[in-house]
N, C-alpha and C positions, 0 to 999 in steps of 0.2 A: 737863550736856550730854554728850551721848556720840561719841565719834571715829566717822567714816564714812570707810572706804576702796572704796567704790562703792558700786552699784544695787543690789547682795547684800544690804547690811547694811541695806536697808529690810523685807527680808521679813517679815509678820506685823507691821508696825509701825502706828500711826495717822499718816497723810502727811499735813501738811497745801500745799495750794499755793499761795501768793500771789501773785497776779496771774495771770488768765489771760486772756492775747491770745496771740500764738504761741508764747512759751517757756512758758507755762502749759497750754495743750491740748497741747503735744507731751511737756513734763513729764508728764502725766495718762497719759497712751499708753505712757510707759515704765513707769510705776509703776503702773499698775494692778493690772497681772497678780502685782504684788509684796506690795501691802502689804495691811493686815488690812481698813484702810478709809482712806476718802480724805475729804479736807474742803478744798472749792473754796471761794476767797474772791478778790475785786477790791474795788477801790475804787469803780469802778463796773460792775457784772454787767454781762453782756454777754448772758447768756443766763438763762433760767430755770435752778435747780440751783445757781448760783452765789450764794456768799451776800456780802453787802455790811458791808465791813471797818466799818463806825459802824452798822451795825444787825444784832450777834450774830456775826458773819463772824470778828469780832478772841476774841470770848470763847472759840468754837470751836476757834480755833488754837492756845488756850493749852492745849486739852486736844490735844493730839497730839505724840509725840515726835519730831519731827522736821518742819520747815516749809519747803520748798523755794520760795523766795523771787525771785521775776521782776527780770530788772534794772532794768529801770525804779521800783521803788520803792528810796529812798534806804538804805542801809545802816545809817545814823544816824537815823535815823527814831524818833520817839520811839514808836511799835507794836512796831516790832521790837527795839529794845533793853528792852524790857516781856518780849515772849517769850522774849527770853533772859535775863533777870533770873529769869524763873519756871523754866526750868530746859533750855525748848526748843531743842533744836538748829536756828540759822538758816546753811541752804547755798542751794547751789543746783544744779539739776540738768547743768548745763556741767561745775563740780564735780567731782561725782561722777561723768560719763564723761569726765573727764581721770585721775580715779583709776582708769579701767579699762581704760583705750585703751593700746597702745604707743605710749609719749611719743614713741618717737624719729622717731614717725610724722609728728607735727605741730608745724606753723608758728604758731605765735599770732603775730596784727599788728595792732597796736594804735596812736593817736596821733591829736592835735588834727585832722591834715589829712593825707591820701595814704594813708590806711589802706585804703580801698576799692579804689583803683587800685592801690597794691603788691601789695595778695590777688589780684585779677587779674594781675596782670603774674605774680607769681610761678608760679598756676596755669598760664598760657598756656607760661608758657619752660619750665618744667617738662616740660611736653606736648611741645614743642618739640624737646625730646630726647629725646623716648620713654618718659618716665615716665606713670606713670597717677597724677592727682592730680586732687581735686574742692574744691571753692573751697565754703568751709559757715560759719556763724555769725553774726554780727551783720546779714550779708544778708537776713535770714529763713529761712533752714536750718540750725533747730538740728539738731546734729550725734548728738542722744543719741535726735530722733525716728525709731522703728523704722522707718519708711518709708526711709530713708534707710542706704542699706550701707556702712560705716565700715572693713570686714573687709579689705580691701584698699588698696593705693597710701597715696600721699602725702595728706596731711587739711591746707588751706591754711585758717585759721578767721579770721576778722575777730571780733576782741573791742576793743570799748566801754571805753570808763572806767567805766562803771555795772557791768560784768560782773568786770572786773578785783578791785572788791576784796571778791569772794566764792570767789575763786580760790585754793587753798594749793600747790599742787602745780603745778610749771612743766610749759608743754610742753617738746621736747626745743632748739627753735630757737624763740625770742623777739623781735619786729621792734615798734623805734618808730621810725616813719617822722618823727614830730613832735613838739613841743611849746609847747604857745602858752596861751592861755584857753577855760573852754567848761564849761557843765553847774554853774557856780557855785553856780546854785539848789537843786542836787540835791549839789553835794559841799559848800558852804558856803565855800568859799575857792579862792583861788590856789594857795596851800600847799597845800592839801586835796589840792586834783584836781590836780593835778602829782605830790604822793605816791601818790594813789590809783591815778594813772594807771602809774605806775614802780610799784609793787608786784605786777603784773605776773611782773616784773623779778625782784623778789625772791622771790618765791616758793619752796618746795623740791622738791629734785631737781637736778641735775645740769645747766646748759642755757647754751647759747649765746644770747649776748643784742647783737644787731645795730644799732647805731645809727648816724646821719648825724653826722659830722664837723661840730657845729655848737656854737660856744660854750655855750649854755645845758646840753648834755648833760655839756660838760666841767666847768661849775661843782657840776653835779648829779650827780657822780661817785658820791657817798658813797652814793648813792639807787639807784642802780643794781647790780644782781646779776647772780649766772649770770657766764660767762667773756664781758668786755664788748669787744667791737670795733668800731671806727668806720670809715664806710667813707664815700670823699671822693667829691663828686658828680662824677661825670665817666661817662659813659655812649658816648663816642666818636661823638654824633651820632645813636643808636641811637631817642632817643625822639622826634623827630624822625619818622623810618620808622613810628613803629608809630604817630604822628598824633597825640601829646601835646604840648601847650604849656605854657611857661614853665620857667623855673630851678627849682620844688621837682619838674616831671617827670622833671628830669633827676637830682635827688635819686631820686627814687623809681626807677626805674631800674637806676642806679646799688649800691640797695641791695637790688632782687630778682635781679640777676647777680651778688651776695653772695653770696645766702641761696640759691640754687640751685647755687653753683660748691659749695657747704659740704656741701650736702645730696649732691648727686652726685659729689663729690672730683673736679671736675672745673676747670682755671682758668676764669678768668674770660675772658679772651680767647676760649678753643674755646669757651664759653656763649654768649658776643656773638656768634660769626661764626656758632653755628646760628642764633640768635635772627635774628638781620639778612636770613637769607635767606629766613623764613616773615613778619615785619612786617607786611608786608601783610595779613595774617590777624588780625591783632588787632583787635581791634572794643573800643573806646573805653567806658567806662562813659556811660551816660543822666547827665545833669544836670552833665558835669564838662567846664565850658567845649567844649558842644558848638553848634557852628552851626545855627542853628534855618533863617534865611533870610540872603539876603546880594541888597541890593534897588538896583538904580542909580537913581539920581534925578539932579534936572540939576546938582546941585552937587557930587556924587559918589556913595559907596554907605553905605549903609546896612547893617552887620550885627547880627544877633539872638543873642546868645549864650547858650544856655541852662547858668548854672552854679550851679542848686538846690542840689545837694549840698553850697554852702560855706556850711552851717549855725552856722559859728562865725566872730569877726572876721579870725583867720590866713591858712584860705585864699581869704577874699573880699580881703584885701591881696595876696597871690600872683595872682589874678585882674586885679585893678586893674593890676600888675607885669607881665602880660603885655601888657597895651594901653597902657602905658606914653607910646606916642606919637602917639596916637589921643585924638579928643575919645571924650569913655565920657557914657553917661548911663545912672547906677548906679540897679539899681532894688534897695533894701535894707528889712529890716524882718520883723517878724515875730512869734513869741512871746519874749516879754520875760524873762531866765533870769537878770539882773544881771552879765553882765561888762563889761568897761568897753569903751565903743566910744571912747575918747578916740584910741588909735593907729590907730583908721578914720578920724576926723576929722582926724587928722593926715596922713594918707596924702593924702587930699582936699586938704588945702590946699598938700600939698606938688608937684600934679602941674602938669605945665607947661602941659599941651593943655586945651582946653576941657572942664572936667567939670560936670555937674549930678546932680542927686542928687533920685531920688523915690522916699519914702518908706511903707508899711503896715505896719499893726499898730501894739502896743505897744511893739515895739522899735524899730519906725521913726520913732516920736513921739521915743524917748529918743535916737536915730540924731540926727536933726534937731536936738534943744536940742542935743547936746554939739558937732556940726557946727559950729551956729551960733554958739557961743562960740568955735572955736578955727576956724574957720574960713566967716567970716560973706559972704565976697565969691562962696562959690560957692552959684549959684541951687537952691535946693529947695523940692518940694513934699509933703506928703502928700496920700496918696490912699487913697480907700476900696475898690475893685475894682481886679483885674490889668487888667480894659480901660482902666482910667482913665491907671492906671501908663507901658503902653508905649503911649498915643495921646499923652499930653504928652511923656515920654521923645523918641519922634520928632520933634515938632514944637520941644523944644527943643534940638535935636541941629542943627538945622535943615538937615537934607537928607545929614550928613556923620558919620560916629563910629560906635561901636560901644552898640547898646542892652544894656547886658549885666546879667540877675537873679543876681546872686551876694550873696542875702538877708541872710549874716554873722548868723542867726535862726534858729530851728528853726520848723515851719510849723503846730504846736500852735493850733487854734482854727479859724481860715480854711480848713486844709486837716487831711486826716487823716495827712496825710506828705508829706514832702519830693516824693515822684514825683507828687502830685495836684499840688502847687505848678508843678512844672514842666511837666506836659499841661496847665494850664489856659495857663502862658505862651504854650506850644508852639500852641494851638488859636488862641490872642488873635491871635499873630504873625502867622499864616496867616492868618486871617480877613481881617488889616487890611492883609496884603501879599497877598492872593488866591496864596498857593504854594503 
């Protein structure tokens, strides 16, 4: 296997790409113009041209020096450690434009939950202050596709636990917002993806590595690199103003008036008082505890919470945490990845106000058993459609609570992504509340 210090050291080479859905056709666009010849493979084609990794796609790969690998296929995968057993260089194209970009340009922010909302929050306050910064990566803008101008400002990237342990070289400033469970099926353990997740971290190069003042980070010291600082959630009311809820927003927050007082050498205080005065300008991410409808009926109201995005158990328990004293009727479930929903079940049986729980998919069958073993007295149902979900949801709310989809599932199968999960919520809501 041969050392890659960026997109150069492809030219005249056999590429091969694996996986192509966005980081794969935007890998393709950089490397075209580079290498001698290209060999496109998926697990399942998407297009004609692409060849199919169990029929010749995989034999293909072996004959190429170098195989730029999509995050979404497992690191550990027994194909890929085949190609690097036979001698192929497996990276990936993120990779190699961190090996070419000015580190000291870019923010990596990564973590179980708040990783979406801190890349935004950072982008915005940044802006706030007159910097020029563009919000790129695990959003679907990867940041090496030509389309996209890197050549300037500040580069704000959302990276995955999938993408993290393909990565050698740190950016200059490093953010874990969180740490919980998640991706089990794809890292193989707790251990796993917790280390997977923190190597990041470790990475080389020189770099500031920012994290929440939260006991698990303090146990997991040893795991952490780069110059490590923790930073206590206090945000002085700030997230509030910009229309975020609960206690990890105020984490979050908390640690993008961090990571911009460090980047602009500016305190944190002059950051919060420009930030406070534009707030109102901040426009909230889709699916993260956002109000869909909020409905009076004769017993009280009714609201619709759209909180898709908490694809894992952590921030669907932060979810739970903010309606705390509110009947909820949880609608969870989804594609089935193996982590343990027992501290969902737990959370369920521990709340005071009336909760019910309805369930879809495969993870909502496994939602349900673990529920109903450690927590058998709160009522649930599965369901086969979102209409079915929030037309019982309301009627067993019965006129009062909060309907809220915070799935603690990825939405693999039913939907093609989390945002189809939450337009079909969003359209159901409407339909059955004419809003």
């Amino acid at each position: 296997m041969r050392p890659l210090t960026g997109f150069a050291d492809l030219t005249d080479l056999r590429v091969g790409i694996f996986g192509y859905g966005v980081e794969g056709r935007a890998s393709e666009r950089r490397v075209r113009p580079l290498a001698a010849s290209l060999v496109l493979v998926d697990d399942d084609p998407p297009t004609p041209g692409v060849l199919s990794t169990s029929n010749g796609g995989h034999e293909q790969l072996l004959t190429c020096d170098v195989v730029l690998k999509s995050p979404g296929i497992p690191r550990r995968r027994a194909d890929v450690l085949d190609l690097e057993h036979h001698g192929v260089t497996v990276t990936s194209a993120l990779n190699l434009w961190l090996h070419d970009i000015d580190r000291s340009r870019v923010v990596a922010i990564t973590g179980t939950k708040g990783k979406s909302t801190t890349t935004a929050l950072v982008t915005f306050f940044l802006q706030c202050l007159g910097q020029q910064a563009q919000r790129l990566g695990n959003i679907g803008q990867p940041p090496y596709d030509p389309s996209i101008d890197t050549t300037t400002g500040w580069l704000i990237l959302e990276v995955s636990s999938f993408q993290c342990t393909d990565i050698d070289i740190a950016p200059g400033l490093v953010v874990v917002t969180s740490l919980g469970a998640d991706h089990l099926d794809w890292h193989g353990s707790l251990a796993r993806y917790r280390s997977d997740k923190l190597s990041l971290t470790r990475a080389s190069g020189a770099h500031l590595t920012v994290v929440p003042e939260q006991l698990i980070f303090r146990e997991m010291r040893d795991q952490l690199g780069g110059d490590v600082v923790y930073v206590e959630p206090d945000d002085a009311g700030l997230s509030a103003s910009l229309g975020l809820l609960g206690a990890h927003s105020v984490s979050n927050v908390a640690l993008a008036l961090r990571v911009v007082a460090e980047l602009t050498s500016t305190p944190v205080e002059h950051v919060r008082d420009h930030i406070d005065a534009r707030a109102h300008e901040f426009i909230p991410l889709k699916g993260r505890l956002t109000l869909v409808a909020d409905v009076a009926s004769g017993r009280g109201t009714v609201r619709y919470v759209d909180d898709g995005l908490a694809t894992a158990v952590l921030p669907t328990l932060a979810a739970l945490d903010v309606f705390r004293d509110e009947p909820v009727a949880l609608l969870a479930g989804g594609f089935d990845r193996g982590v343990d929903y027992a501290p969902l079940a737990q959370a369920l049986s521990a709340r005071a106000s009336r909760t019910v729980l309805l369930t879809m998919g495969d993870a909502g069958r496994r939602i349900g058993e673990v529920t109903l073993d450690i927590a058998p007295h709160v009522p649930q149902q599965h369901c086969d459609t979102m209409l079915e979900a929030v037309t019982r949801a309301k009627a067993m709310l019965h006129g009062e609570g909060v309907v809220l989809l915070s799935p603690a599932a990825p939405s693999f199968g039913a939907y093609h992504n989390w945002e189809e999960r939450s337009e079909d919520f969003t359209r159901v809501v409407r339909a059955l509340t004419h809003t």
